[in-house]
Each structure stands twice: as structure tokens, then as C-alpha cells.
N, CA and C of each residue as an Amber inpcrd file, in Angstrom:
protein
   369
  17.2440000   5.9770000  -9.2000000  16.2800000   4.8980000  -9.3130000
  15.8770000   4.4200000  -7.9300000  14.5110000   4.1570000  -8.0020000
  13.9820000   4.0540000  -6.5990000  13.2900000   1.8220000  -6.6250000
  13.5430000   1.1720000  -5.8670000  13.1360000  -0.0810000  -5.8850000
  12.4900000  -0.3250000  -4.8510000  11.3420000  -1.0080000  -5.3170000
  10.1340000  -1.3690000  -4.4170000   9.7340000  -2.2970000  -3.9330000
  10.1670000  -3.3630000  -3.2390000   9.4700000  -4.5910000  -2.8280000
   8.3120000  -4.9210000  -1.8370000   7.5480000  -5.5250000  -2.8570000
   6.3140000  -6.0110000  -1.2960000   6.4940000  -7.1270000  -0.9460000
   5.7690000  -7.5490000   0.4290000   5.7780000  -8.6710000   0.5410000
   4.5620000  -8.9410000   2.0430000   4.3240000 -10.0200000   2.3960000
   3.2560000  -9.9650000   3.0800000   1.6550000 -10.7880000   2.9580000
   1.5920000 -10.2730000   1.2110000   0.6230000 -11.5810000   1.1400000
   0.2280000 -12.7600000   1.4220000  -1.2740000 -13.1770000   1.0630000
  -1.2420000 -14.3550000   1.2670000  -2.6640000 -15.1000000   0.9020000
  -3.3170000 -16.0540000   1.5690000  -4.5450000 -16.3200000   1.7000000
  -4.7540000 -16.2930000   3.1240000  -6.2410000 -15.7250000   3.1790000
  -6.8880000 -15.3910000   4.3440000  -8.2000000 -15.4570000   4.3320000
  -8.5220000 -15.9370000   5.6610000  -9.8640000 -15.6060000   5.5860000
 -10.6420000 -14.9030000   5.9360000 -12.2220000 -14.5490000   5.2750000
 -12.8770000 -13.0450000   5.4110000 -12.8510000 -12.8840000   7.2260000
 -12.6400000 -11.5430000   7.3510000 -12.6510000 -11.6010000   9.0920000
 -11.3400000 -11.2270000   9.2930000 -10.3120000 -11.8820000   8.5910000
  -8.6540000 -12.2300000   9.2460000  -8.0310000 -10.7170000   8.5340000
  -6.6530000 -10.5590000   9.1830000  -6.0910000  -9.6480000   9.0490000
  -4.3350000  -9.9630000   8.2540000  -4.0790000  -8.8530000   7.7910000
  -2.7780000  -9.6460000   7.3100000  -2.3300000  -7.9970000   7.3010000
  -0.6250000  -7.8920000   7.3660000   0.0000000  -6.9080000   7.1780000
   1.1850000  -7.1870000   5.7150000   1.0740000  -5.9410000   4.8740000
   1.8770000  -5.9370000   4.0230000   2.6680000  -4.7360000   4.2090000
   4.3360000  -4.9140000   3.8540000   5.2900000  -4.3010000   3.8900000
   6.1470000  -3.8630000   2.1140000   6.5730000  -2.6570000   2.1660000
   7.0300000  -2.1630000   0.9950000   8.3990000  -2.0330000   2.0030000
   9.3620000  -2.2510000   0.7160000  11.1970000  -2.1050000   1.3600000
  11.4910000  -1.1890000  -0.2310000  11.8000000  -0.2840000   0.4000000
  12.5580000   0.6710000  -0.4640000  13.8130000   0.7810000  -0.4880000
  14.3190000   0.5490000  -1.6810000  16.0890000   0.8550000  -1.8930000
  16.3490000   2.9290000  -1.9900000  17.2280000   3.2870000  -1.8400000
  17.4730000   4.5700000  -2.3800000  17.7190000   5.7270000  -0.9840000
  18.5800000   6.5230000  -0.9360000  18.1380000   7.0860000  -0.3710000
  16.9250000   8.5630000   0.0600000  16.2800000   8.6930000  -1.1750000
  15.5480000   9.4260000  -0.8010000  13.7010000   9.0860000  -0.5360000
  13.8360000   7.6070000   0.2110000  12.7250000   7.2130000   0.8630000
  11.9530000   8.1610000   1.5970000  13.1480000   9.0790000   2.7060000
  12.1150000   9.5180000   3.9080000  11.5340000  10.7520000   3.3660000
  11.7730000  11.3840000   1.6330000  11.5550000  12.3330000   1.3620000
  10.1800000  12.4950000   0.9540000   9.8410000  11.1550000   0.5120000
   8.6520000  10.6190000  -0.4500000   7.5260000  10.3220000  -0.1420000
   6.5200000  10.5270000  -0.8030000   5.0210000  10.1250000  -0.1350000
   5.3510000   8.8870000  -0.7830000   4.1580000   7.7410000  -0.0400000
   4.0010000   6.4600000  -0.4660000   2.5750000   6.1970000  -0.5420000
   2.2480000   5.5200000  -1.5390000   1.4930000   4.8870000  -1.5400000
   0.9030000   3.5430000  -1.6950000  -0.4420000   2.5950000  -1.4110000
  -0.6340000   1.4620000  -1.5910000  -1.9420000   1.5210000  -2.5780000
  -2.1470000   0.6240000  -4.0870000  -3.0220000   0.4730000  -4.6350000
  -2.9740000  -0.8410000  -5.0030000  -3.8900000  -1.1730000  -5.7140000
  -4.7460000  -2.7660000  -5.5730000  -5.1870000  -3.1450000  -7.4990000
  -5.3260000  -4.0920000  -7.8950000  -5.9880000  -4.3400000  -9.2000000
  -6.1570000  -5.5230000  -9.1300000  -7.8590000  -5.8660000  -9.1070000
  -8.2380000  -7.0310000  -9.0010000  -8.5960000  -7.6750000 -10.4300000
  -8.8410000  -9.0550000 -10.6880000  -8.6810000  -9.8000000 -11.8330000
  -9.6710000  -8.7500000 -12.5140000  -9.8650000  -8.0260000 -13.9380000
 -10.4630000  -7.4040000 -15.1400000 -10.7730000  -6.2040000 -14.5710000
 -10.0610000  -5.6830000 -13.2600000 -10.5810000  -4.6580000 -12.7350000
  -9.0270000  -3.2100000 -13.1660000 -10.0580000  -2.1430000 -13.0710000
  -8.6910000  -1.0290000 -12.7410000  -7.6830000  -1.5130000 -11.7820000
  -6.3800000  -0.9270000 -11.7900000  -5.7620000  -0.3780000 -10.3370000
  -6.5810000   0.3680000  -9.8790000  -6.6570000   0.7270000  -8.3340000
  -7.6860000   1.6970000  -7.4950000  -6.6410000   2.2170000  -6.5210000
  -6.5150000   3.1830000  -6.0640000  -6.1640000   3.5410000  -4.8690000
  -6.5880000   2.8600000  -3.7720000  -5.8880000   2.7010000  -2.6680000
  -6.2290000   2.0010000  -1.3460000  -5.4140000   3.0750000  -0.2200000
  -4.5430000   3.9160000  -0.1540000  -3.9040000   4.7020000   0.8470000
  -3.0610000   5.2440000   0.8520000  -2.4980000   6.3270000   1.4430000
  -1.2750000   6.9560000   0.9740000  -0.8440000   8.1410000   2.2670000
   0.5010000   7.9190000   2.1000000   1.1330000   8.3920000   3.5670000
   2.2440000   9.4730000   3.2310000   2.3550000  11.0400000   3.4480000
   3.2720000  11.8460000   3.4070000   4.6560000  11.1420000   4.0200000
   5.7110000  11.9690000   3.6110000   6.9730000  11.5350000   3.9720000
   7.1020000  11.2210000   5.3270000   6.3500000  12.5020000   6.0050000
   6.6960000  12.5090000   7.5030000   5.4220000  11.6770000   8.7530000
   4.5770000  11.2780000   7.5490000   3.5960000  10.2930000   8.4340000
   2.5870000  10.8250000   8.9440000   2.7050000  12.3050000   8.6880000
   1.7190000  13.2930000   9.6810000   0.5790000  13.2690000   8.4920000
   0.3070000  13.2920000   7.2540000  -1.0590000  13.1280000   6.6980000
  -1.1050000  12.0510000   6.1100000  -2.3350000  11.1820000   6.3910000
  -2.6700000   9.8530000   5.2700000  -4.1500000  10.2730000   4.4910000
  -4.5830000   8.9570000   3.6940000  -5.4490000   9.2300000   2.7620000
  -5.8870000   8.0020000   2.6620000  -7.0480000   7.4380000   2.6770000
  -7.7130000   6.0240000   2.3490000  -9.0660000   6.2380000   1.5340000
  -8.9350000   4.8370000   0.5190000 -10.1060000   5.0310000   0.0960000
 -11.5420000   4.9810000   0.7100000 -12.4920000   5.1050000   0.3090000
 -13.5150000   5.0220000   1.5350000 -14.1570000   3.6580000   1.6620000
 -13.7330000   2.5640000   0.6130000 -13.9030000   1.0610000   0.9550000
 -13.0430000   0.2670000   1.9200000 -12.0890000   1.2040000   2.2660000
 -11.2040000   0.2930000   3.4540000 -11.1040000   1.2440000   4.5460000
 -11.5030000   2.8100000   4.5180000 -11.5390000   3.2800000   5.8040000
 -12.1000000   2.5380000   7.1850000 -11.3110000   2.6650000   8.0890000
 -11.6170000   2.1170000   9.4480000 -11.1340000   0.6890000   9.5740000
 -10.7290000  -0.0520000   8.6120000 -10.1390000  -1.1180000   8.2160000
  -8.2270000  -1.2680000   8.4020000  -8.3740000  -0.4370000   7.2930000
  -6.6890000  -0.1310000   6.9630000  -5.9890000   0.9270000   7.8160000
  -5.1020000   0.4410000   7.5180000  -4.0930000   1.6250000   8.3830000
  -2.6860000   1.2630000   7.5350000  -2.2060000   2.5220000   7.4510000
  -0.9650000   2.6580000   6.4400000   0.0160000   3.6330000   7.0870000
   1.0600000   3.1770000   7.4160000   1.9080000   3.5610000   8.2400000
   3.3610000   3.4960000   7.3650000   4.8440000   4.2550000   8.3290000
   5.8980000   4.2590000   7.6550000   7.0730000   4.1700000   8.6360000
   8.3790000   3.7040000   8.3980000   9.2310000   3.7120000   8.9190000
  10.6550000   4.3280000   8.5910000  10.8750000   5.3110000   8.2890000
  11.7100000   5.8100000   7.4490000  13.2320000   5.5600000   7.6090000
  13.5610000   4.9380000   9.0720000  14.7310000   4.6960000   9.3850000
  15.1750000   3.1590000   8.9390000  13.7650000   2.4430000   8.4760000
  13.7850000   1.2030000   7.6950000  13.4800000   1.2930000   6.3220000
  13.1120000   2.4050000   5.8340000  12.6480000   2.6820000   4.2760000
  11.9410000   1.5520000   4.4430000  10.9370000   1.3820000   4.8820000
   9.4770000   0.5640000   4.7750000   8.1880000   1.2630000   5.0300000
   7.1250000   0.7350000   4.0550000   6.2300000   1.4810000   4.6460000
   5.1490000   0.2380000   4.6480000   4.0870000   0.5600000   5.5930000
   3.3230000  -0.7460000   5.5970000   1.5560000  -0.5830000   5.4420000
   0.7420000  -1.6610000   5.1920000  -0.5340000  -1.5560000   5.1440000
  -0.8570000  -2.6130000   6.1400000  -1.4930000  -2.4750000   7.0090000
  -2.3110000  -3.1740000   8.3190000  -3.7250000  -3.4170000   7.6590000
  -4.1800000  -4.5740000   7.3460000  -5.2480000  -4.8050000   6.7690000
  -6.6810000  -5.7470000   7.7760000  -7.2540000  -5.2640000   8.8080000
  -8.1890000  -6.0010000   9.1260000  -9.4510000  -6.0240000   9.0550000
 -10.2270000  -7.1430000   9.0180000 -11.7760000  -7.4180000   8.7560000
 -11.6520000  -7.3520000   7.5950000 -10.7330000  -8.3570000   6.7950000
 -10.9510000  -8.6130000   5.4370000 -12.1570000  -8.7100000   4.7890000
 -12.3420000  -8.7980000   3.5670000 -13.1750000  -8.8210000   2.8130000
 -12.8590000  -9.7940000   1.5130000 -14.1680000 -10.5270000   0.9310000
 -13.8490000 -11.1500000  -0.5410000 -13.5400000 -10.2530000  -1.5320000
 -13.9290000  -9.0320000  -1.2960000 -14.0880000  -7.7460000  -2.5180000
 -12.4320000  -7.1180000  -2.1400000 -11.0120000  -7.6140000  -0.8340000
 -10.3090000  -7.0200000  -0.9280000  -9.1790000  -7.8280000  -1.6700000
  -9.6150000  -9.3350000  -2.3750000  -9.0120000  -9.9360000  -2.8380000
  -8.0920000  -9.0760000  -3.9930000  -6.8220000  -8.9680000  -4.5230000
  -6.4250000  -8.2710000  -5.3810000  -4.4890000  -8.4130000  -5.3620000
  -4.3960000  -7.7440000  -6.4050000  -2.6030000  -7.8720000  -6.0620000
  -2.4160000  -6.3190000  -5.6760000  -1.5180000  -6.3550000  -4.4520000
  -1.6140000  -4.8630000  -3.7200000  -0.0850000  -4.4960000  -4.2360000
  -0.2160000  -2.8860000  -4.5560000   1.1650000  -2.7150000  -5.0210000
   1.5370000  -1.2700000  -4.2890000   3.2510000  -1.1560000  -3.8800000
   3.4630000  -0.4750000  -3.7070000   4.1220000   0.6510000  -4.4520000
   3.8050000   2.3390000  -4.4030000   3.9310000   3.0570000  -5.5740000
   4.7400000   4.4190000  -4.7090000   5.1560000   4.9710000  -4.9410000
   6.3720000   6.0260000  -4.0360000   6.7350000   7.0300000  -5.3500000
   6.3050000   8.7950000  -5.1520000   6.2910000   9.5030000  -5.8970000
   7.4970000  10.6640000  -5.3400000   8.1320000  11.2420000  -6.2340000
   8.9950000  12.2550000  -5.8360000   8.3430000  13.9120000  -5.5020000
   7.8630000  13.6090000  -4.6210000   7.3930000  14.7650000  -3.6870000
   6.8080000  14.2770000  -2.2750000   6.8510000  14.8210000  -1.2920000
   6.2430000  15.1050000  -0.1170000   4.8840000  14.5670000   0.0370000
   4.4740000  15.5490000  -0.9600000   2.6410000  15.2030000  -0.8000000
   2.1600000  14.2240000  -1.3780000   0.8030000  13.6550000  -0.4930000
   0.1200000  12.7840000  -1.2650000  -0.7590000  12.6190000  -2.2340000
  -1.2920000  11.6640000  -2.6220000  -2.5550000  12.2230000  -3.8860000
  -3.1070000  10.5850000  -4.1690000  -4.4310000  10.5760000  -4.2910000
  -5.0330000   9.8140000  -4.3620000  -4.9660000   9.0190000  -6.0600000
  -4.6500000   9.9560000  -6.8680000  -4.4280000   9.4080000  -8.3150000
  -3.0830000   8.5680000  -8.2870000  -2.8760000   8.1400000  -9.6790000
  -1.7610000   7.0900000 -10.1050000  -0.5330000   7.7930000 -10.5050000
  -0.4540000   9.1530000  -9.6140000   0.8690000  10.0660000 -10.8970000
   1.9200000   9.4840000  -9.4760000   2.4710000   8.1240000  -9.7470000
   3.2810000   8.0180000  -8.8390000   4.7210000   7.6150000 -10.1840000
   6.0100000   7.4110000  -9.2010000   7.2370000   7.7320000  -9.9120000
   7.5350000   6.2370000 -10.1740000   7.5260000   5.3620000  -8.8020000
   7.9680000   4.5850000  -8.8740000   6.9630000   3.0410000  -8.4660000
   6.9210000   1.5750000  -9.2020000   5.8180000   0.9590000  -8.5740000
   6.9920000   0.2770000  -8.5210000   5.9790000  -1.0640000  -7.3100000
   6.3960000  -2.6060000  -6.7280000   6.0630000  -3.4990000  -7.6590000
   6.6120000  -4.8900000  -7.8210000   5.5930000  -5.7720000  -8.5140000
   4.4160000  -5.9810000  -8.1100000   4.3480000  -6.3130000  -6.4230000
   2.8060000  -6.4380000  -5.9980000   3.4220000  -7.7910000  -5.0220000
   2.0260000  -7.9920000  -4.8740000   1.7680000  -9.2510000  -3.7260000
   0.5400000  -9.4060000  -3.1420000   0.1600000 -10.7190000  -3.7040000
  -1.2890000 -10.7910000  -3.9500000  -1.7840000 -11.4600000  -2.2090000
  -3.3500000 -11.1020000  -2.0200000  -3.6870000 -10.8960000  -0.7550000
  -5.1370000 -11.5180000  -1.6420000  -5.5330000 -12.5700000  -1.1590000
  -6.5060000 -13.1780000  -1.3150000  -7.4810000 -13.8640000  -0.2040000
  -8.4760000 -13.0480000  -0.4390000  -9.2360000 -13.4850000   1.2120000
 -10.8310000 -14.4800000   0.6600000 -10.9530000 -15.1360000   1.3820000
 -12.1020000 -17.0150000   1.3230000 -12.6740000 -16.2630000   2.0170000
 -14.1030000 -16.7250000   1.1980000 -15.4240000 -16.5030000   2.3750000
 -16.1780000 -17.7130000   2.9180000
């Protein structure tokens, strides 16, 4: 069993930046791709980014490219989302999701989710 905590949220405003962190229990964190997705009030979950075990390939959606940055620490089993030049449209609860393989993938076939931690940005 793999456990996921986020944390990081908050309120912000459009412009401002905020970083969110996933803490993984288990040891087979550094094996795992990770990922970060989002579901705003009546909306899908969406993908937002996703990082191979070893950090060497990521993946963003193309509404936060150049924005986000999604990074990992494997000697902390954390992995993180760097979020700047917010947006009202990035308002949402961001969750972290960690699949048992290597590779990444932009769909929802992940193993394990976070509760979330909501990131709400004022215009």
C-alpha cells in the first residue's frame, strides 16, 4: 500500500505562485511515476503533469505549460508542483496520483491517489 499526502494549498492571487508537495509513504516511491491532476467544482478530474521515476521525462497539460513545473525528490519520497502566474481557471482541488510503473501517461490509470488540497486563486 502506497500513501499520499498533499499539502501546500491555499488562496492566492491571479499572478501569485504557490508550490504543492506530495509525501509518499512506502518504499517503492523512487520506482514510480507520479503524477498531479486537478477537479474543479462540476468539472472532470484533468491531468495537470507527470514525472518518471527518475525525473528525466515529464508531461504537462498544455493549459499550464510554461507555468508549471513538476519535479521529484526521491530521497524524500516527495514530489512537487511549482505553480506560477496563476490563473482563476487554475482554481481546483489538486491531487496527487503515483502508478506502479516507471512510465508516465497522461490518463487516470494511476494505482494510487491523495485526498487533494485545494489551490484557489482571486482575480
Amino acid at each position: 500500500q502506497v500513501q499520499l499526502v498533499e499539502s501546500g494549498g491555499g488562496l492566492v492571487q491571479a499572478g501569485g505562485s504557490l508550490r504543492l508537495s506530495c509525501a509518499a509513504s512506502g518504499r517503492t516511491f523512487s520506482r514510480n511515476a507520479m503524477g498531479w491532476f486537478r477537479q474543479a467544482p462540476g468539472k472532470e478530474r484533468e491531468f495537470v503533469a507527470a514525472i518518471s521515476r527518475s525525473g528525466s521525462n515529464t508531461d504537462y497539460a498544455d493549459s499550464v505549460k510554461g507555468r508549471f513545473t513538476i519535479s521529484r525528490d526521491n530521497a524524500k519520497n516527495t514530489v512537487y508542483l511549482q505553480m506560477n502566474s496563476l490563473k482563476p481557471e487554475d482554481t481546483a482541488i489538486y491531487y496527487c496520483a503515483t502508478r506502479n510503473t516507471a512510465y508516465i501517461t497522461s490518463t487516470r490509470e494511476y494505482d494510487y491517489w491523495g485526498q487533494g488540497t485545494q489551490v484557489t486563486v482571486s482575480s
